[in-house]
C-alpha positions in Angstrom: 44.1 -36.0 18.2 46.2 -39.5 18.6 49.1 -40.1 20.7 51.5 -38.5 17.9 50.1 -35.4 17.6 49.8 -34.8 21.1 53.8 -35.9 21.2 54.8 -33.4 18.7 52.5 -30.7 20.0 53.7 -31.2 23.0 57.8 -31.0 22.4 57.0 -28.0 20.3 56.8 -26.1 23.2 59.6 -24.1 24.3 62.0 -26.1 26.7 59.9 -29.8 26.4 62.0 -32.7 27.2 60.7 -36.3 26.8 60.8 -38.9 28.9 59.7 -42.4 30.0 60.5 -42.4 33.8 58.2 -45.1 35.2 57.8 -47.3 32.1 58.1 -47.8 28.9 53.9 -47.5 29.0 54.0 -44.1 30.0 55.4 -41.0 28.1 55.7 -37.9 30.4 56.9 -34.5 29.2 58.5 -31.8 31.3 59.6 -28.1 31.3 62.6 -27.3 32.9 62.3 -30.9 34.9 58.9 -30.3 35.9 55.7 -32.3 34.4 53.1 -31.0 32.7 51.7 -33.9 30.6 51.9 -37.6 30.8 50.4 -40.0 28.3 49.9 -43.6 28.7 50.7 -45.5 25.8 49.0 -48.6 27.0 45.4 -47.3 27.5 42.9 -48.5 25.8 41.4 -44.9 24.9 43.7 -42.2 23.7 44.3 -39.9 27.0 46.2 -37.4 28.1 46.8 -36.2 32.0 47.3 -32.7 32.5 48.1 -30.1 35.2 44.8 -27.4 35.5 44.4 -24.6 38.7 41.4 -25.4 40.4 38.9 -23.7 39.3 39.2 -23.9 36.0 39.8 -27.9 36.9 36.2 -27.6 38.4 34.1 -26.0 35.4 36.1 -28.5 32.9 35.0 -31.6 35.0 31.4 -30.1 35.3 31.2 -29.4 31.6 33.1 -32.4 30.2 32.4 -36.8 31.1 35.4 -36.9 29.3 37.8 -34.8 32.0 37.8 -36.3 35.6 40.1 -35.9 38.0 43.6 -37.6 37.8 44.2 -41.1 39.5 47.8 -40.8 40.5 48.4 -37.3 40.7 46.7 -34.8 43.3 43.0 -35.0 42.2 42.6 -30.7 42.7 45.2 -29.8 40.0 45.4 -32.8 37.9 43.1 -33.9 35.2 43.1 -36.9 32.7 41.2 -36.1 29.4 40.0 -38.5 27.4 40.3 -37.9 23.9 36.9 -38.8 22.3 35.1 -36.9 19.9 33.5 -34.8 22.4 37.0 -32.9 22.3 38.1 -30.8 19.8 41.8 -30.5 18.8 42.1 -26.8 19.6 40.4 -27.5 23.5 43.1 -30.3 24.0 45.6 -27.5 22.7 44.5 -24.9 25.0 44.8 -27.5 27.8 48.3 -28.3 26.8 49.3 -25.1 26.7 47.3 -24.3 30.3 49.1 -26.8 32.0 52.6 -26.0 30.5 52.0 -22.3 31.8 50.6 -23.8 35.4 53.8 -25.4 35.6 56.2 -22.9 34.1 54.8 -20.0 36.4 55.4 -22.2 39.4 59.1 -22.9 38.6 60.9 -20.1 41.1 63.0 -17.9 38.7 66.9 -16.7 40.1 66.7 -12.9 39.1 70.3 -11.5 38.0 71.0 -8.2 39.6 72.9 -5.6 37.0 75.9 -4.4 38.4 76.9 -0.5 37.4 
C-alpha cells in the first residue's frame, strides 16, 4: 500500500478531514478534529502512525518488526507501521479502521433529550 492508497482509504471514512498542520512533510487525518493517522511524506520507507489501545498495541509490536511504538506521540497508544511486505493491505486496513474507532469512541457525544 503506497502513500495514495493509504490517503484515499483513509478520507473514505466517514467524517475524515485532511490536513498538513506541522508541515508540508507530514499529512495527518482527523475525525471530528481528532487524529487518527498521520503519514510522513518525507520518509524514506512508506509509514503510517496510528492510534491502537494497549493491548492490542502490545501483541502487534510482539508479532510484527515492522510496528513499534510511536516517536512523537504517547508510545502506549501510538504505533508507526512500516509498510513492507511483511504487511498485507487488509492488516493496514484493519489498523486504519482500529484507530479511527479508538478515536471516534473517545470523542464525548452531547445526547439530545426528546421533549413530549
Amino acid at each position: 500500500m503506497n502513500i495514495e492508497e493509504l490517503r484515499i482509504f483513509c478520507l473514505n471514512l466517514n467524517q475524515v478531514t485532511e490536513s498538513f498542520p506541522f508541515d508540508t512533510s507530514t499529512l495527518v487525518f482527523k475525525v471530528e478534529g481528532k487524529i487518527f493517522a498521520i503519514i510522513p511524506l518525507d520518509a524514506f520507507d512508506t509509514q503510517i502512525t496510528l492510534k491502537c489501545n494497549p493491548e492490542k498495541a502490545i501483541m502487534l509490536r510482539e508479532t510484527y518488526d515492522c510496528i513499534t511504538p510511536a516517536w512523537h506521540m504517547n508510545k502506549k497508544y501510538w504505533n508507526t507501521i512500516y509498510i513492507n511486505h511483511l504487511i498485507t493491505k487488509q492488516l493496514i486496513s484493519d489498523l486504519i479502521i482500529h484507530s479511527y474507532n479508538e478515536v471516534l469512541a473517545k470523542i464525548p457525544r452531547i445526547q439530545k433529550k426528546h421533549e413530549c
